[in-house]
N, C-alpha and C positions, 0 to 999 in steps of 0.2 A: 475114923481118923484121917483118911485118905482124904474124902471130902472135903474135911477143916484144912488138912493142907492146899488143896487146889484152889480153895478160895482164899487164902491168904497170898497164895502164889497172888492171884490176879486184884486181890484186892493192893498189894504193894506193887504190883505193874502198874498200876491206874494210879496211885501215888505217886511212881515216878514217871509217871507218862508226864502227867499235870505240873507236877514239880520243871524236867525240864522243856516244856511247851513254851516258844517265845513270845514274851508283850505282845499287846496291841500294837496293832501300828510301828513299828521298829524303822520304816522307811519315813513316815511320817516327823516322827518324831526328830529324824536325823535331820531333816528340809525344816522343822520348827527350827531346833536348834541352829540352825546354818545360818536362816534367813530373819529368822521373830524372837528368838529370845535377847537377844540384845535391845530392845523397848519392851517386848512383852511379859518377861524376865522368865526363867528357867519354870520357873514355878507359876507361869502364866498372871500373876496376880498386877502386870502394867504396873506405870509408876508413878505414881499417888498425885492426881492433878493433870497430869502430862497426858500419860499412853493408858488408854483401859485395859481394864483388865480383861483374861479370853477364861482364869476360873470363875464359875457361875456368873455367866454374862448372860443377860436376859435379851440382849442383841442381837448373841448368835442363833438363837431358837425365835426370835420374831423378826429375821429377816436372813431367811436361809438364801434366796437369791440373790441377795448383794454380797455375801462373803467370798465367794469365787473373785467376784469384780474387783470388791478391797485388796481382796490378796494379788492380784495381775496388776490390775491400773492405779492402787493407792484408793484414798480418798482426803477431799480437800473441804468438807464440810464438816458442818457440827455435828454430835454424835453424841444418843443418850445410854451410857450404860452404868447398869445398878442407879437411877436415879441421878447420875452424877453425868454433867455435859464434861464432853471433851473436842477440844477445837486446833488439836495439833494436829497436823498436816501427816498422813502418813504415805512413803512414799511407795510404789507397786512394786511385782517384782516379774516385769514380764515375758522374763525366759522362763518361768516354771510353766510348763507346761499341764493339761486338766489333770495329768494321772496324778503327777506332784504335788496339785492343787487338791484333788481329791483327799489324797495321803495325808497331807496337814489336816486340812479339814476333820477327818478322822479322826486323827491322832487329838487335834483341838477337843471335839465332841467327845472323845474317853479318858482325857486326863484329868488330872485334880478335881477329881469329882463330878465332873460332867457327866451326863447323859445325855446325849441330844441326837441318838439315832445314828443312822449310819448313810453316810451320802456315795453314789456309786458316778464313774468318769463320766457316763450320758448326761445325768442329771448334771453336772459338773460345767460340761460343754454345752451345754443347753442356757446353761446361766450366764456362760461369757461370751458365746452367740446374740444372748439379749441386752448384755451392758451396752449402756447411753451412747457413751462414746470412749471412752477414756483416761488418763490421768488430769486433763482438763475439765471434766465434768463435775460440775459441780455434788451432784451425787454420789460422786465419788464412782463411777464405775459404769 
């Protein structure tokens, strides 16, 4: 009997370990919301025509080195996601610094269904180190 209690002890501590453990991303999430959800809407799904969408975007997993760029210096070219071109101008945002940029990015790749791995500050600044040039760059970054 002793034993069935000790393990229900730790089996309901591990319950409420998990219960209260916070979100993914919670800083990320904060720098979405501040900065992207106003075009890319709460629920990341962009807006129909306009702004792509960042749930299941097949853009941000086949071109992980240019997201940092988008996100700092905008982009000002055409862009293909889910099949669907998008030609609206977006603009950067570039006081966020790589840890910020990281954080979204994360937060991006684990919400609404995403999967898309997990990107760390090096890799981060490594990719904004390598952007073209800028908000003037046609590749947007």
């Amino acid at each position: 009997m002793q034993h069935q209690n000790i393990f229900l002890f730790f089996a309901a501590s591990l319950v409420l370990a998990s219960a209260c453990a916070p979100k993914g991303f919670p800083q990320g999430e904060r720098l979405y919301t501040y900065h992207c959800a106003n075009c890319h809407m709460d629920d990341g799904s962009g807006l129909e025509g306009l702004i792509p969408p960042l749930a299941g975007s097949d853009f941000l997993a086949a071109y992980p080195a240019e997201v940092p760029c988008i996100i700092r210096y905008g982009v000002k070219k055409e862009i293909e996601v889910k099949g669907k071109t998008y030609e609206q101008e977006m603009a950067g945002i570039p006081e966020l610094n790589e840890y910020e940029i990281t954080n979204i990015i994360n937060y991006i790749h684990h919400a609404w269904g995403n999967e898309l791995g997990y990107r760390n500050p090096e890799e981060v600044k490594s990719a904004l180190e390598n952007c073209e040039s800028g908000p003037s760059s046609e590749n947007g970054g």
